[in-house]
C-alpha positions in Angstrom: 0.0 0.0 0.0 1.9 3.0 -0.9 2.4 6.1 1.7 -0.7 8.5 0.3 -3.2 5.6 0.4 -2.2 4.6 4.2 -2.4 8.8 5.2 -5.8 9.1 3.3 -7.5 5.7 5.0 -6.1 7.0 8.4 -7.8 10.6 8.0 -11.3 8.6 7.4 -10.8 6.0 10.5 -11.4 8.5 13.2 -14.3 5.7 14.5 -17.8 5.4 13.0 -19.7 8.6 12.6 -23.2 9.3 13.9 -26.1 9.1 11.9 -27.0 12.4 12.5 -30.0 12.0 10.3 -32.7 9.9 11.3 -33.2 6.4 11.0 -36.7 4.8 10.3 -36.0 1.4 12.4 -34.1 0.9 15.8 -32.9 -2.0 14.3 -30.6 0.3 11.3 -27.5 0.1 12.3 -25.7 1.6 9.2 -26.2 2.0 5.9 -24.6 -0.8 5.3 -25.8 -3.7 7.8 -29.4 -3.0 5.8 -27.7 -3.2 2.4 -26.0 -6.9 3.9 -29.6 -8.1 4.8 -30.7 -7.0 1.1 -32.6 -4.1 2.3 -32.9 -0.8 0.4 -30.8 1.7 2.6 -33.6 3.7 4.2 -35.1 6.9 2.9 -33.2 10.3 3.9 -35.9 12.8 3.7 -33.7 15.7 3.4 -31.9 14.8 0.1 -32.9 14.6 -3.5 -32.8 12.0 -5.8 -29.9 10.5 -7.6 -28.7 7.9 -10.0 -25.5 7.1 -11.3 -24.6 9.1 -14.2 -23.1 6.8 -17.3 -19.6 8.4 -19.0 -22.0 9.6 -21.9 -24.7 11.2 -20.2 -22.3 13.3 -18.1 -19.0 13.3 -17.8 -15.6 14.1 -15.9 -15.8 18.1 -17.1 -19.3 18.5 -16.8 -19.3 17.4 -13.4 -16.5 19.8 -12.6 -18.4 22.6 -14.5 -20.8 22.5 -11.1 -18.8 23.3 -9.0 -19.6 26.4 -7.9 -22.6 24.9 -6.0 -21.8 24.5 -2.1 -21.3 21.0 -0.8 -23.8 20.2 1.3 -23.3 19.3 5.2 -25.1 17.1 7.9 -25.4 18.5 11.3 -25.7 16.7 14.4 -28.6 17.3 16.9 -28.5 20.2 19.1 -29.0 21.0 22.7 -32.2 22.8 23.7 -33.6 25.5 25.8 -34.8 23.3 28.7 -38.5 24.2 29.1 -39.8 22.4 32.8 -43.6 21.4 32.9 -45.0 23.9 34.2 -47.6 23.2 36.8 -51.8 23.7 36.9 -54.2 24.5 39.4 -55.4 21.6 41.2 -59.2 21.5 40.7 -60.6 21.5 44.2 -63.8 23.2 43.0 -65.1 20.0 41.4 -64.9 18.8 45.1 -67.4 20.9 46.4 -71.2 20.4 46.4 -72.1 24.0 44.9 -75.9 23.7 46.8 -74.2 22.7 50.0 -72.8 25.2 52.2 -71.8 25.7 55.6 -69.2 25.0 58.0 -67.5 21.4 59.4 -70.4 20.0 61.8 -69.0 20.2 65.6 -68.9 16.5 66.1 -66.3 16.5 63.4 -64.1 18.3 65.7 -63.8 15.8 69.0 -62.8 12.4 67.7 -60.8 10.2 65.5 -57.6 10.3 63.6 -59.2 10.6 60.4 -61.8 12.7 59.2 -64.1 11.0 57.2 -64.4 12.8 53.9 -68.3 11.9 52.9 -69.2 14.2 55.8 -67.0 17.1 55.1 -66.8 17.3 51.4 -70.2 19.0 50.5 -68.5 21.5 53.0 -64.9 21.6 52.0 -63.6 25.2 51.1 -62.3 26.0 47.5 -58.2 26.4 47.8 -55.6 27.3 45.2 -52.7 25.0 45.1 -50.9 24.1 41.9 -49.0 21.1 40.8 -47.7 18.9 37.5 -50.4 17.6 35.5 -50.1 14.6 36.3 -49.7 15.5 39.8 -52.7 17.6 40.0 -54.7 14.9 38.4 -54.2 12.1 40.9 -54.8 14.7 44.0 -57.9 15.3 41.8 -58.9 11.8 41.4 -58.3 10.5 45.2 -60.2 13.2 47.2 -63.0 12.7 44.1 -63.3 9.2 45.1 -62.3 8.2 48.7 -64.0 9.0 52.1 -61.0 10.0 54.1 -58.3 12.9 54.6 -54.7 11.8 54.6 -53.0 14.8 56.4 -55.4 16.3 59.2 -57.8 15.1 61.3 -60.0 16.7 64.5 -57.3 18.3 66.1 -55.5 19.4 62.9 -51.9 18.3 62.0 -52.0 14.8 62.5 -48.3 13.2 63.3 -48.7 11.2 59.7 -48.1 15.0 57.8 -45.3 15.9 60.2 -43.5 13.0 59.6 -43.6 13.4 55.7 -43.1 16.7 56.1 -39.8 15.5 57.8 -38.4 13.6 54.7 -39.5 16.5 52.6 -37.4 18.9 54.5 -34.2 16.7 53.7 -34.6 16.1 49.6 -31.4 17.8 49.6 -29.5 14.6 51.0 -30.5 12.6 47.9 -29.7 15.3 45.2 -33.2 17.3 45.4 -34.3 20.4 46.2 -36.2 20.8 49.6 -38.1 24.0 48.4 -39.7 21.9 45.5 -41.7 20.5 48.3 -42.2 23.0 50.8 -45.3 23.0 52.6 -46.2 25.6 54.9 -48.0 25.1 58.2 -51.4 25.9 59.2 -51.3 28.1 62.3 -51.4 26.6 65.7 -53.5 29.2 67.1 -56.5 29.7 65.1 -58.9 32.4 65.3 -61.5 30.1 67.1 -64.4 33.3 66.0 -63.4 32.6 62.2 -64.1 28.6 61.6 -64.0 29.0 58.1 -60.9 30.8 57.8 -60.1 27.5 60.3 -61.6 25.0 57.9 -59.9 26.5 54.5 -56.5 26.6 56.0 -56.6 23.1 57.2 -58.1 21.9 53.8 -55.6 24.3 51.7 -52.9 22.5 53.6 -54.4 18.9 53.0 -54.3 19.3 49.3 -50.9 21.0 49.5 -49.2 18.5 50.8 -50.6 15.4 49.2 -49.2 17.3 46.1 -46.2 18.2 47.8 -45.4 14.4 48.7 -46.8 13.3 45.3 -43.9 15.5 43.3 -41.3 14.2 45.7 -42.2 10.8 45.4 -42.7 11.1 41.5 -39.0 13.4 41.2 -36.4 10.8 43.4 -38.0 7.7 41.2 -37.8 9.4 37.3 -35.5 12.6 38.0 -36.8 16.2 38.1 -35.7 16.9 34.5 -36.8 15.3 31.4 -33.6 14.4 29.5 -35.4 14.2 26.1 -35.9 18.1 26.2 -32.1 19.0 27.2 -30.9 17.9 23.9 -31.1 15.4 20.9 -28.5 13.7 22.3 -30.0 12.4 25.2 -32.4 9.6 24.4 -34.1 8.2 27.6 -38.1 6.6 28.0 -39.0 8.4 31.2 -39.8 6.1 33.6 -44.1 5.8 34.5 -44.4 6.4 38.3 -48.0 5.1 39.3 -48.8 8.7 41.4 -52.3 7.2 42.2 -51.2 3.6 43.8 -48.3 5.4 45.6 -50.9 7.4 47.4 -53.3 4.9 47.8 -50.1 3.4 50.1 -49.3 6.7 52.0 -53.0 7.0 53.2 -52.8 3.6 54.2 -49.4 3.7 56.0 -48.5 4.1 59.4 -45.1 4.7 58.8 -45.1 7.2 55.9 -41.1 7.9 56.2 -40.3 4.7 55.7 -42.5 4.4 52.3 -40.6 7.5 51.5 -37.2 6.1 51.9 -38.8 3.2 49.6 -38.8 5.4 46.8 -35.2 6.4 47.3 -32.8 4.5 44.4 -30.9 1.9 46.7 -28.6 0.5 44.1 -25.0 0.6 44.9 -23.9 3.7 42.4 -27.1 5.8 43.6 -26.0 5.2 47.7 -22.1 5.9 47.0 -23.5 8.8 45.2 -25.4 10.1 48.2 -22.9 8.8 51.0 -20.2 11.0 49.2 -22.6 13.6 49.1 -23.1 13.6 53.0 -19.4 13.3 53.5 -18.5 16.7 51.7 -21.4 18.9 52.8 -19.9 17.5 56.4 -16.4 18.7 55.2 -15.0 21.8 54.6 -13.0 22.1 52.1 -9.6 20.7 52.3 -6.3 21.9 51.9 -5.9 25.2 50.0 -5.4 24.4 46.1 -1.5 24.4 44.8 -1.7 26.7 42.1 0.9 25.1 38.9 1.3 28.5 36.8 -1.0 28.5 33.5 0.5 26.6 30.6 2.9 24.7 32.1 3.8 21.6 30.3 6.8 19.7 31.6 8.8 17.4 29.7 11.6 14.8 31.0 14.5 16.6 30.9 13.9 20.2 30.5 13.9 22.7 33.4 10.6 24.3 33.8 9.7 27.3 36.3 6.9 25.2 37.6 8.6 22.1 38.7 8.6 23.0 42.9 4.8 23.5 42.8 4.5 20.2 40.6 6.5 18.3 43.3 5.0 19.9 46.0 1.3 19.6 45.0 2.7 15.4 44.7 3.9 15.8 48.3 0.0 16.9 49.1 -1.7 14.5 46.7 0.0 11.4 46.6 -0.9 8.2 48.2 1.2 7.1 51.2 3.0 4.5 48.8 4.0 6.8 46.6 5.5 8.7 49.0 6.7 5.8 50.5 8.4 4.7 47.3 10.1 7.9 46.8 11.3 9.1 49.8 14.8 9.6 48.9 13.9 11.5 45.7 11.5 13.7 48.0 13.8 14.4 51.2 16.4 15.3 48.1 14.9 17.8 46.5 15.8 21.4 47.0 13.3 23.3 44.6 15.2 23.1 41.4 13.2 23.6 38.0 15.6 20.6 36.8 13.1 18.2 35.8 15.7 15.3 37.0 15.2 10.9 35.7 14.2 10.8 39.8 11.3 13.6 39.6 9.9 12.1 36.4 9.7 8.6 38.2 8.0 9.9 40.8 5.2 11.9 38.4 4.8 8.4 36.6 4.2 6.8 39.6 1.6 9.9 40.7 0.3 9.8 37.1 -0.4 6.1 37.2 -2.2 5.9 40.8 -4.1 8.9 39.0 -5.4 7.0 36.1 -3.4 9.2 33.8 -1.2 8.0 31.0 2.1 7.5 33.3 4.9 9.1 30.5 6.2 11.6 32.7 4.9 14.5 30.5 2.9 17.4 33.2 0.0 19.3 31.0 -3.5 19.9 31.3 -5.0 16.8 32.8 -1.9 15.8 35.2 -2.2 19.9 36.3 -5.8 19.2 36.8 -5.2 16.3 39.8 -2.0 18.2 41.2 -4.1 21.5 41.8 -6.2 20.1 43.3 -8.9 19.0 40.7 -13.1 20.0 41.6 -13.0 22.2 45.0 -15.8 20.4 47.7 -18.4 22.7 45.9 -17.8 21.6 42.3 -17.8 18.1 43.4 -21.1 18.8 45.5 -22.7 20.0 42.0 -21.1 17.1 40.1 -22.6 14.5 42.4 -26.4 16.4 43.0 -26.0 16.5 39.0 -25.3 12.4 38.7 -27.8 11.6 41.4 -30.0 13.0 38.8 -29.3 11.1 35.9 -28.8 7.9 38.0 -32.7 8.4 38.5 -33.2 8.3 34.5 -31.7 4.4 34.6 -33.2 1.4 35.8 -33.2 1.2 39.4 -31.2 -2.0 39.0 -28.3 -2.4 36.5 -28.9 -6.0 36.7 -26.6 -8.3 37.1 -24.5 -8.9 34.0 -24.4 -5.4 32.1 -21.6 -3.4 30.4 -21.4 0.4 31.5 -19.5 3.3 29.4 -18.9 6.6 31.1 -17.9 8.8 28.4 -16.2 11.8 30.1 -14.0 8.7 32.4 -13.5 7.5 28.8 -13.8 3.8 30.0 -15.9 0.8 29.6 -16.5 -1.7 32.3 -17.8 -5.1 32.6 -19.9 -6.4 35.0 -21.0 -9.8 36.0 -23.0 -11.4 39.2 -23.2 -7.6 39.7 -19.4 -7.3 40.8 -16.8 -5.2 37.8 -14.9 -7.8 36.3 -12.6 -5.5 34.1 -12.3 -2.0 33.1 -10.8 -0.6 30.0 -9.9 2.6 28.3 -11.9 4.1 25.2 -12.1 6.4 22.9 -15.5 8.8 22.2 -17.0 10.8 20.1 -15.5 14.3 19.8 -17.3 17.4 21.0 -18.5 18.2 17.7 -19.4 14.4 17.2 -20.8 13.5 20.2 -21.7 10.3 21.8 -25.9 9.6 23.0 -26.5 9.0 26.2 -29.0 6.0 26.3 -29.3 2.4 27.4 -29.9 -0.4 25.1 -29.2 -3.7 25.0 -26.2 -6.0 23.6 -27.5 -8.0 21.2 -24.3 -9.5 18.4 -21.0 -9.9 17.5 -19.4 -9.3 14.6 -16.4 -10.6 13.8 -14.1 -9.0 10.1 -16.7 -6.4 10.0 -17.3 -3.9 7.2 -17.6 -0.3 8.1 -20.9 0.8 6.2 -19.7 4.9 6.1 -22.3 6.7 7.5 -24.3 9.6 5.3 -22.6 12.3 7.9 -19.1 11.2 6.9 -19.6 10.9 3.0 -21.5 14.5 3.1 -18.9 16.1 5.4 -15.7 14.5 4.8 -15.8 12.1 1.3 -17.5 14.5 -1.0 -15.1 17.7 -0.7 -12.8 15.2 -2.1 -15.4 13.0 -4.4 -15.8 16.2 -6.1 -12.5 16.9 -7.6 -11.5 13.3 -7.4 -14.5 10.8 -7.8 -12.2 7.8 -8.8 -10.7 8.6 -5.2 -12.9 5.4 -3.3 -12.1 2.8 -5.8 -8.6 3.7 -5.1 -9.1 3.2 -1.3 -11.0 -0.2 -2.1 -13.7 0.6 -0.7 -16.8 0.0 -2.2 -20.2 1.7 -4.0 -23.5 1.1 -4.4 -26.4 3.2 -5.9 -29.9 2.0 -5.1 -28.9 -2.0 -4.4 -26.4 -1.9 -7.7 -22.1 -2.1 -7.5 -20.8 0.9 -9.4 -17.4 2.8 -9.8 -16.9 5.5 -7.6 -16.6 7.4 -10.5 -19.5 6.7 -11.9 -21.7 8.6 -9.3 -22.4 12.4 -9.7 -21.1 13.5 -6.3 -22.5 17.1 -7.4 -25.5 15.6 -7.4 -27.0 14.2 -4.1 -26.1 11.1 -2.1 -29.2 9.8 -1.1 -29.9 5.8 -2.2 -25.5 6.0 -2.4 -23.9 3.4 0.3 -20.0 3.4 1.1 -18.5 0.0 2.6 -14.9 -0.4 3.7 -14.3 -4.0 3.0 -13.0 -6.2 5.8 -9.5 -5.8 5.6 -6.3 -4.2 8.5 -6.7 -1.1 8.0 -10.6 -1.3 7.9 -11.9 1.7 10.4 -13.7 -0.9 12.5 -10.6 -3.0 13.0 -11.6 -7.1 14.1 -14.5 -6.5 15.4 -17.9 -4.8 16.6 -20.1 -5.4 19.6 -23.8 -4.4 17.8 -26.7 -3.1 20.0 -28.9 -1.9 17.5 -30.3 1.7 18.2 -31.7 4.7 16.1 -28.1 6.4 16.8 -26.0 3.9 14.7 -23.5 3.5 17.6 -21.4 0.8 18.5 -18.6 -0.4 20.3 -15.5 -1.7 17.8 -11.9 -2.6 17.7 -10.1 0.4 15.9 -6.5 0.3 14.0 -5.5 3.3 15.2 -4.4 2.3 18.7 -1.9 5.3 19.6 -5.5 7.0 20.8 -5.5 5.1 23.9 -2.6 6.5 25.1 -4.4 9.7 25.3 -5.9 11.2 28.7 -8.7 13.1 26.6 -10.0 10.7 24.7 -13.1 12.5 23.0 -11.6 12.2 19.4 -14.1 9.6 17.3 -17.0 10.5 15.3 -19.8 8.9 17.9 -19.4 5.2 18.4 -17.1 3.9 21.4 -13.4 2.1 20.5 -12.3 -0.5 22.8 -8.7 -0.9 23.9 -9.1 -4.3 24.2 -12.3 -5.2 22.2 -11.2 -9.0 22.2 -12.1 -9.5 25.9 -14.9 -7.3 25.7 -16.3 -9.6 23.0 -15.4 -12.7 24.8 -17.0 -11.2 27.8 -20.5 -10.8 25.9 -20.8 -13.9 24.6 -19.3 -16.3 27.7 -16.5 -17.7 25.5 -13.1 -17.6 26.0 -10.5 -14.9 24.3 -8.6 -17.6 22.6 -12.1 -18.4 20.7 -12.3 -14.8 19.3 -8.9 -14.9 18.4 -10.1 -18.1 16.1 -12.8 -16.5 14.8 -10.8 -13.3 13.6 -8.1 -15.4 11.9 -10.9 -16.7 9.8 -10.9 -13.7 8.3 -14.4 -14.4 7.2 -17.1 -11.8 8.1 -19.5 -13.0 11.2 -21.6 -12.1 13.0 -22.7 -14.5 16.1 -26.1 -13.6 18.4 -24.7 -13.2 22.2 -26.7 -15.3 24.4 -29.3 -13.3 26.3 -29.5 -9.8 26.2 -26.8 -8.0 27.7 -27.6 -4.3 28.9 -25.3 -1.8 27.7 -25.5 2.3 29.6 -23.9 4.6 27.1 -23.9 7.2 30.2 -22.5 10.3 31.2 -21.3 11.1 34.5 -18.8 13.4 35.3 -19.5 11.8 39.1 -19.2 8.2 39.8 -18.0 5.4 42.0 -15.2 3.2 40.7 -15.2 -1.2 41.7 -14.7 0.1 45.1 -17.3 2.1 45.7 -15.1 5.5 45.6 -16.4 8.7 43.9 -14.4 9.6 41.0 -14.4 13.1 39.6 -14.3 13.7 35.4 -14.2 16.8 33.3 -17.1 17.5 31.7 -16.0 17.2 28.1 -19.5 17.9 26.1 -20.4 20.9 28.5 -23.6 18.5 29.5 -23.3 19.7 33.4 -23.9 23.0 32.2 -27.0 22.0 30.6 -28.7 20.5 33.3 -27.8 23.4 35.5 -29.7 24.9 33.4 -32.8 22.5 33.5 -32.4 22.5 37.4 -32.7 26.6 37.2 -35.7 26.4 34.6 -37.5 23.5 36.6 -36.7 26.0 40.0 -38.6 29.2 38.4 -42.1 27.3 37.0 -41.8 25.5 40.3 -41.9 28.7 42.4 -46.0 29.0 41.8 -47.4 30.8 45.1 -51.4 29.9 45.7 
C-alpha cells in the first residue's frame, strides 16, 4: 500500500460517525448492515434523488463545471432550551357540592384520627394549590373518590403529615431540592371566631401537601428533569411512576417515612453517590489548592519554572505509597526547576495511581489532579448532577451489564453484579458527540465492514469525491447506488447522495478493526476494535466521530458472549465476516457522569468534556422558576 493511500485511510478511521439524520428502524445500524440483509438503505428525507450518471450522459468536465454549488453538510442534533412542565391548578372546586354550604359539623371536631371525607366534602372550602399535571390529576382523582383525609384530622396536623413533612425537609441529601416541596403550616392558634378561615387553611394544607409528597415521590423515582428536552442527544423513556397507587399506600401507611425512603434508588452507584454527598457537605473544604502557573507543560529533561509547585502539590496528593516509594527522591529535593530521571519517576508513579497516561509529561489533565482538581463545591454540583441522571436508569443495573462513562472514557464489565474488568476508550468528539442511552447487547461481529455513514460521505468524502471521484475505488472501498455495484466514478457526487452506500471491506486497516459489539439503536453507535491504537494512550479521549473504541475489544467480545478470548482470536483469523447472536440480552448504559463510583465504591471526579453539566444546571434553574407558583 503506498504512503498517500495509508495517510488518506487514516484521515477517514477516526471511528464510525453518527447518523445524524434519522433512522426509520431501531434496528438500522448503518447503511450498510441493511444493504448486507438486502434491504434498500432507508429513505433520507432531506436529500434529493440520484442515479449514477453513465460516461455519456455526463461526464468528468461537466461534473466539474458545477462546481460552484456548495457542498452540502449534515449537522448533528442540538441541545435545547430546557423548558420544565409547568404546573396547573389543582381542581378543588369540582370537590365541592355547589348547593351545600356551611361550616365542618362540631362532632367533626372531638374524635378520630381521620376525618371522614363523605361528611366534610359538601362543606370543603375551595383552595388554590398548583402542581404537575399529572400530579394535579391524581390529588384530583383521590379526594373525588375516597372518604377520608390523609394529612389532618379533628385536632388538625396529625403526626402522619409531620412526619412526611420531615423527609421532605431533607430532599437535599438525595440530590433534590427541599423548596420543590415546601409545605407551609397551618397556624397553631387559630382564630376560634373565624371557623371558616379554620376550615380553609386546614383543607388548603391537605391538598398542598398530598401534592407536595406526590412531586417528591414522583421526582427521586424518574428525576426532576426530562432528559429528552435537554438535547437530541439524550435519548431516555421516562420512567411511568404510578402517582395514584403510591398514594393509595401513603393513606394507608403508618409509617409514611419509611414508604418515602422506599422510593429512594438503593442501588450501589445511587447510595455511594449520596454517602459522598453527606461526606463533603460535612467537610470543609480541604487543603488550600496548589496553584501550577498557567500553561505549564513539563517534559523529562527540561527545566521548567513550575517544577517546585508540581513536586509539591505530589507531596500533598500522593498516596502514602507513593510517598513511600520515593522518599529519597522527595527528602532530596531542594526546589530546582531541573526536571531530573528521579522527579519524572516519581510523576509516573503519581500519574499512574491517578489514572493518567504515566509518560512523565505534566500538562492539562496531570495539572488538573496536582491542583487540586473540583473544589468540595464543584464536586457537590457534580454528584447532585449524577444523582439525577442515575434516576433516569433502571433502578437495577442488573446483574450482567456493560457500562461506558464517556467523560471517564472507560468501559467496564460487570457480571453477578461485581466489575470484572475496566478498559480505556475512545469517544466521540465534541463536535461528534456520543448519545447518552441504554440499550441492550444483542451481536458480535467478527471481520466487519464499516458501512460509512451519510454524515461522513457528506462532510468528509465528498469535498474530495468532487475533484476526485475515482478517489474510493482507489481506497478499495466499495459503492453502491440503489442496491447496484458501481465505480466511484460513476456517481455524480454534485448531485445528491441519497440511495449511495460506502462499505470499507473487511480488511487491517478497515476503520472498525476485528470487530464490533452491535446493540442496535436509532443512533448507529457501537462499540468496535479500531487500528488506530496510539488514541489510547491519550488522557482526553473524545476524538471519534460517535461510536465507542475499545482498547481491548477481544475481551470485551469474549466477555459478551461467555467464550473464552482464545475463541475470538479463532474467529478473527478466519478472516471471514461474522456475526454470532450473544446469548441473552446483555444491557449496555452509554452514560455520562462526570461523578461516579469506581469497583470500590469511591467517587471519582471527570471533566465534563460535552459541556452537559452545564446543561442540566440549566434545566435545574428552569424547573426552579415554574416550580416557584405561590397559591
Amino acid at each position: 500500500m503506498t504512503l498517500k493511500k495509508t495517510a488518506a485511510i487514516v484521515t477517514l478511521m477516526s471511528g464510525c460517525a453518527l447518523t445524524t439524520l434519522h433512522v426509520g428502524h431501531a434496528d438500522a445500524m448503518t447503511l450498510m448492515d441493511l444493504f448486507r440483509r438486502n434491504r434498500a438503505p432507508e429513505t433520507l428525507q432531506t436529500l434529493p434523488e440520484v442515479a449514477p450518471a453513465p460516461a455519456q450522459e455526463q461526464s468528468a468536465p461537466a461534473r466539474r463545471s458545477a462546481s460552484s454549488s456548495p457542498a452540502p453538510r449534515v449537522v448533528g442534533p442540538k441541545y435545547y432550551t430546557y423548558k420544565a412542565e409547568a404546573p396547573r391548578r389543582i381542581e378543588t372546586d369540582r370537590l365541592v357540592d355547589p348547593v351545600v354550604t356551611g361550616s365542618l359539623r362540631p362532632d367533626l371536631v372531638s374524635t378520630g384520627n381521620t376525618t371522614p371525607l363523605s361528611d366534610i366534602r359538601p362543606y370543603m372550602p375551595s383552595v388554590t394549590a398548583y402542581a404537575a399535571p399529572d400530579v394535579a390529576k391524581t390529588i384530583e382523582a383521590y379526594y373525588a373518590g375516597t372518604d377520608a383525609l390523609i394529612w389532618i384530622d379533628a385536632a388538625g396536623v396529625n403526626n402522619r403529615a409531620r412526619a412526611a413533612m420531615a423527609v421532605l425537609a431533607d430532599a437535599a441529601s438525595i440530590g433534590l431540592d427541599p423548596q420543590d416541596y415546601a409545605v407551609t403550616l397551618p397556624s397553631e392558634t387559630p382564630d376560634a371566631t373565624d371557623m371558616a378561615a379554620r376550615e380553609k387553611s386546614l383543607v388548603s394544607f391537605e391538598i398542598r401537601l398530598s401534592a407536595a409528597v406526590m412531586t417528591y415521590v414522583q421526582d427521586t423515582v424518574r428525576g426532576r428533569i426530562d432528559p429528552n428536552a435537554i438535547s437530541g442527544y439524550h435519548d431516555f423513556k421516562r420512567k411511568d411512576v404510578n402517582l395514584a397507587g403510591k398514594l393509595r399506600v401513603i393513606a394507608a401507611s403508618h409509617d409514611v417515612a419509611a414508604f418515602l425512603a422506599t422510593q429512594t434508588p438503593s442501588n450501589p452507584e445511587f447510595t455511594a453517590l449520596r454517602d459522598e454527598l453527606k461526606r463533603l457537605e460535612a467537610t470543609a473544604d480541604g487543603q488550600p489548592r496548589i496553584e501550577i502557573p498557567e500553561g505549564t507543560l513539563l517534559k523529562p529533561g527540561i527545566a521548567d519554572p513550575g517544577m517546585p509547585a508540581v513536586v509539591a502539590a505530589i507531596k500533598v496528593k500522593g498516596s502514602d505509597a507513593l510517598k513511600t516509594d520515593h522518599t529519597a527522591t522527595l527528602a532530596a529535593y531542594q526546589g530546582s526547576e531541573d526536571y531530573t530521571p528521579d522527579l519524572v519517576a516519581l510523576v509516573e508513579g503519581f500519574q499512574k495511581e491517578n489514572g493518567l497516561k504515566p509518560d512523565g509529561i505534566v500538562g492539562r489533565a496531570s495539572i488538573r489532579i496536582l491542583s487540586g482538581g473540583d473544589s468540595n463545591a464543584d464536586k457537590i454540583a457534580k454528584l447532585r448532577i449524577a444523582m439525577e441522571q442515575a434516576r433516569w436508569l433502571p433502578a437495577d443495573l442488573g446483574s450482567r451489564y456493560v457500562f461506558i462513562n464517556q467523560p471517564a472514557f472507560t468501559a467496564s464489565y460487570h457480571d453477578a453484579g461485581v466489575e470484572q474488568f475496566n478498559m480505556r476508550v475512545v469517544v466521540g468528539s465534541k463536535t461528534n458527540q456520543t448519545y447518552f442511552f441504554e440499550d441492550q447487547i444483542q451481536t458480535v461481529e467478527f471481520n466487519p465492514y464499516w458501512g460509512v455513514p451519510q454524515s461522513i460521505i457528506i462532510n468528509e468524502m465528498l469535498p474530495k469525491l468532487r475533484s476526485d471521484p475515482g478517489y474510493l475505488d482507489r481506497l478499495g472501498y466499495q459503492v453502491e447506488v440503489a442496491g447496484r455495484a458501481v465505480s466511484s466514478y460513476d456517481v455524480d457526487w454534485y448531485g445528491s447522495t441519497k440511495g449511495v452506500s460506502v462499505r470499507q471491506p473487511p480488511s487491517d486497516d478497515n476503520a472498525l478493526g476485528e470487530l464490533k459489539i452491535l446493540f442496535p439503536n436509532a443512533h448507529a453507535i457501537y462499540m468496535h476494535d479500531t487500528p488506530s491504537k496510539s488514541f489510547f494512550k491519550k488522557d482526553m479521549r473524545a476524538l471519534s466521530h460517535g461510536c465507542v473504541r475499545l482498547a481491548d475489544p477481544r475481551r470485551m467480545a469474549a466477555a459478551v458472549l461467555g467464550t473464552t478470548v482464545d475463541d475470538v482470536a479463532k474467529q478473527i483469523a478466519g478472516g471471514r465476516n461474522k456475526g454470532v447472536s450473544v446469548p441473552g440480552r446483555i444491557p449496555v448504559y452509554v452514560a455520562y457522569f462526570t461523578a461516579w463510583p469506581d469497583k470500590d465504591g469511591r467517587i471519582a471526579y471527570f471533566d465534563d468534556v460535552y459541556d452537559r453539566d452545564m446543561y442540566m444546571n440549566r434545566a435545574f434553574d428552569a424547573t426552579r422558576q415554574v416550580r416557584r407558583i405561590e397559591g
